[in-house]
C-alpha positions in Angstrom: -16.1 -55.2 203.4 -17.0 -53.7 199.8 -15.0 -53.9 196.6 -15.0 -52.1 193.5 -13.7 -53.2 190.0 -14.1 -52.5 186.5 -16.4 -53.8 184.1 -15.0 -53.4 180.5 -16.6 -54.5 177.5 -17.7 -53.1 173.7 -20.2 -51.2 172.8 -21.4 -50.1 169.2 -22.7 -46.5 168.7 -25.4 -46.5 165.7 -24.1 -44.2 163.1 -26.7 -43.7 160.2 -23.5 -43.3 157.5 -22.5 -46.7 158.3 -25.8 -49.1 156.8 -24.7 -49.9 153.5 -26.0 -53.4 150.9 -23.3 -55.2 149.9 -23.1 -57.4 147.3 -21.1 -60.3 146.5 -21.0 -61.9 143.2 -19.3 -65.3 142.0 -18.2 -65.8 138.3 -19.2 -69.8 137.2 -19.2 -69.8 141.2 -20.5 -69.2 144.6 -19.2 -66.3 145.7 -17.1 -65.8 148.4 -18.8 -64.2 151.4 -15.6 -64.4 153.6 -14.1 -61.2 151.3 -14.9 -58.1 150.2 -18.1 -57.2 148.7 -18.0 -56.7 144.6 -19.9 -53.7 145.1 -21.8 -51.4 148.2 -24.3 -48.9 147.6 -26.8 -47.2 149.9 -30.4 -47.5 148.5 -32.1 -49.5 146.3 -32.8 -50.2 143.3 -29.2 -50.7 142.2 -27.8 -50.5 138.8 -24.3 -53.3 139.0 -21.3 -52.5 136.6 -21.5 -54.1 133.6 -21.1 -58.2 133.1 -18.6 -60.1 131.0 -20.3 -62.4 128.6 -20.6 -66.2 128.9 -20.4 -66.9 132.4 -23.0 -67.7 135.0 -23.0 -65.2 137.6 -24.2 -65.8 141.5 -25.2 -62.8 143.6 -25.5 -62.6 147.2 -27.3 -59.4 148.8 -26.6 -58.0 152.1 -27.3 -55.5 154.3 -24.8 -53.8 157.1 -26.9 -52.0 159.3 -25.8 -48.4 161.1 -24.3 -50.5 163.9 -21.5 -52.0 161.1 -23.5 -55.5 162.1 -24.0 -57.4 158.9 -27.1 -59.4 158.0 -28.0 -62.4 156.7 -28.5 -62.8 153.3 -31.3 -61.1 152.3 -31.3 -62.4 148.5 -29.8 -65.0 146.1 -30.1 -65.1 142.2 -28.1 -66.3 139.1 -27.5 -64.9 135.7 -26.3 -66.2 132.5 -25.2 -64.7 129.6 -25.1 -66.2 126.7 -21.7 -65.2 123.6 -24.1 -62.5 122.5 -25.0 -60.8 126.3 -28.4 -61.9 126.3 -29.4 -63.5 130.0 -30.1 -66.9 129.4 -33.0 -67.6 131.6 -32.9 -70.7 134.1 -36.2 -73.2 134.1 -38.0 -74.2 136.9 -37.4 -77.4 138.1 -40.7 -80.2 137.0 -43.5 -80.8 139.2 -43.1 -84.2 141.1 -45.2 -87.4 142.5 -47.7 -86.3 139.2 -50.9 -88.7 138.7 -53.7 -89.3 136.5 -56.5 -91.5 137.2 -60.3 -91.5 136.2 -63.1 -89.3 138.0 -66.5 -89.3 138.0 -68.8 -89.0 134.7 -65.8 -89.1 132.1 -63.3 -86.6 133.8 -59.6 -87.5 134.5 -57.7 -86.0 137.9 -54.3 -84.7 137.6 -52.3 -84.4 141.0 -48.9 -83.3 141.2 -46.5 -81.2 143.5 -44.0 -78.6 143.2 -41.3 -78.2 145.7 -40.2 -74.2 145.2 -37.8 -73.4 147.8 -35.4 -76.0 146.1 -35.5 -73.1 143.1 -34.7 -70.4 145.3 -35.4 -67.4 143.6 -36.0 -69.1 140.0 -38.9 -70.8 141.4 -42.1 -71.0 139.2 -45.5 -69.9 140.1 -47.8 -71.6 137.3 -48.5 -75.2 137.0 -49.3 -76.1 133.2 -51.3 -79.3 131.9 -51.0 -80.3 128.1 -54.0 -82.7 127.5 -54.9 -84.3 124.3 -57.8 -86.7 124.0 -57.1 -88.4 120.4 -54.6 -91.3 121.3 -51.8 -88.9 120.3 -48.7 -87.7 122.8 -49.1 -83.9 123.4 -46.2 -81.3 122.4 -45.7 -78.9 124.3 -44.1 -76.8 121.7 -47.2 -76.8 119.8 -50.2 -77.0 122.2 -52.0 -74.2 124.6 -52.0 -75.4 128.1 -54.6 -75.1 131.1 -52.9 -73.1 133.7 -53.2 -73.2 137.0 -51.4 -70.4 139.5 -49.7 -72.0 142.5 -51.1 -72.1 145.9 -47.3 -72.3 147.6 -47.4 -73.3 151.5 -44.8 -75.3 153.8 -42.5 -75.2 150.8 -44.8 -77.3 148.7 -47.1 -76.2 145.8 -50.0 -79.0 145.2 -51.8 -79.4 141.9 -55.6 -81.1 142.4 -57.2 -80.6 138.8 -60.4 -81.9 137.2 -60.6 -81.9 133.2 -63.9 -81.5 131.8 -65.4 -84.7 130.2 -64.8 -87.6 127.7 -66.5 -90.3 126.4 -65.9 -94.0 128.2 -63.1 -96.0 127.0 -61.2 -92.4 125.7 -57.3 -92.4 126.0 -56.2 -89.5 127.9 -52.8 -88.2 128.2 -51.2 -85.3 129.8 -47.7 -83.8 130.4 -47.5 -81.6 133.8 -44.9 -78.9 134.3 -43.9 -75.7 136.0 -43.8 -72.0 134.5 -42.0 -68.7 135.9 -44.2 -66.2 134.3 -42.2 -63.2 133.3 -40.9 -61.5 130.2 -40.4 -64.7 128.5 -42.3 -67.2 130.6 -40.0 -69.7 131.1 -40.9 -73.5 132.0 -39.8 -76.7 132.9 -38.7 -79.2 130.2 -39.6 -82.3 131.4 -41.5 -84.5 128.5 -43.2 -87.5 131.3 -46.4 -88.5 129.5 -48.6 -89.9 132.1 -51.8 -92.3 130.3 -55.1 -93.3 131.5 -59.0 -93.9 129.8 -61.8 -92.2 130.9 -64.3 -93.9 132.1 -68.5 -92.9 132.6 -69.2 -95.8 135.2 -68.4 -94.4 137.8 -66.5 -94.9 140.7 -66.3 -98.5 142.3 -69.5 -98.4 145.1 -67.5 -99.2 148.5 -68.3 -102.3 149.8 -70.7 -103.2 152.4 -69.3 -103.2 155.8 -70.4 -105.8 158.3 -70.1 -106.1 162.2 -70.3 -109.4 164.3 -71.1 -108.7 167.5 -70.4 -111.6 169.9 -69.0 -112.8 173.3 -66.7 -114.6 174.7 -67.9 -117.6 177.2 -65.7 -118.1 180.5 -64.8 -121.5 179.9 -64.7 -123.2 183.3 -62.5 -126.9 184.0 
């Protein structure tokens, strides 16, 4: 015996008129992706309509492909304007787990790591060191930093740096923080002074490393 039935479903035909970006925008909040988008447009780059001043605004970018199926988001960012509508750039959070210790022949190493993906898209790329060798605290505000561009991998940016060197028994102190190069450059603010002294003797020689051999005599009652 055969039977025959029906086999209903949906189906989605791809219509080219119907991919569209949408984006979503918060005022002083995350925006609400469950309603309408603040604006659509077709291509990209996109000139938005203009912004109200002193708020921070949150912007969600989507696609909605020719099948109507939405994406996921493709980009976050903030803004902030300050009373006069100028943006008011957000820093980079400060680099984290920093050290300084002595190295060989009068150097100091400065370790340190950066964890970007918790800046999203105001994450830095530039790790600065302020360094002064005369007892005094350095200043950011006033002194030229070494900079080192970010090697970023697994979410982590590591800083492994080797000053040049000092005389034995000199006072070394550094601040470490983050920059966002761009048009300003905008860094961290953290102000941690880490301290240690150079020193020309050397590392500490490992010690020597000794083996007993032996055995173990079957002791028989």
């Amino acid at each position: 015996m055969s039977l025959t039935g029906d086999l209903r479903g949906d189906y989605r035909i791809a219509n080219d008129a119907l991919a569209v970006y949408e984006l979503y925008r918060g005022v002083d909040a995350a925006p609400d992706l469950g309603g309408s988008p603040w604006e659509t447009f077709a291509s990209l780059p996109h000139t938005t309509a203009a912004l109200d001043v002193s708020h921070t605004y949150r912007f969600v970018l989507r696609l909605r492909n020719r099948y109507k199926l939405v994406t996921q988001n493709i980009d976050e960012w903030s803004v902030t304007l300050d009373a006069g509508g100028n943006q008011v750039a957000t820093p980079p959070s400060a680099p984290q787990e920093i050290t300084l210790v002595p190295a060989a022949a009068g150097a100091v190493r400065v370790r340190a790591n950066y964890y970007y993906l918790e800046d999203g898209s105001d994450a830095a790329d530039t790790f600065l060191i302020y360094l002064r060798s005369d007892g005094t605290n350095p200043d950011p505000s006033v002194d030229t930093p070494t900079t080192i561009a970010m090697v970023k991998a697994d979410g982590i940016a590591k800083l492994n740096w080797t000053s040049g060197t000092f005389a034995h028994g000199t006072t070394i102190k550094v601040i470490v923080r983050s920059r966002r190069t761009g048009t300003p450059n905008i860094d961290s603010t953290n102000l941690d002074i880490y301290t240690t002294t150079a020193s020309t003797a050397g590392p500490a020689a490992p010690e020597r490393a000794t083996t007993h051999i032996g055995a173990v005599a079957e002791q028989i009652n």
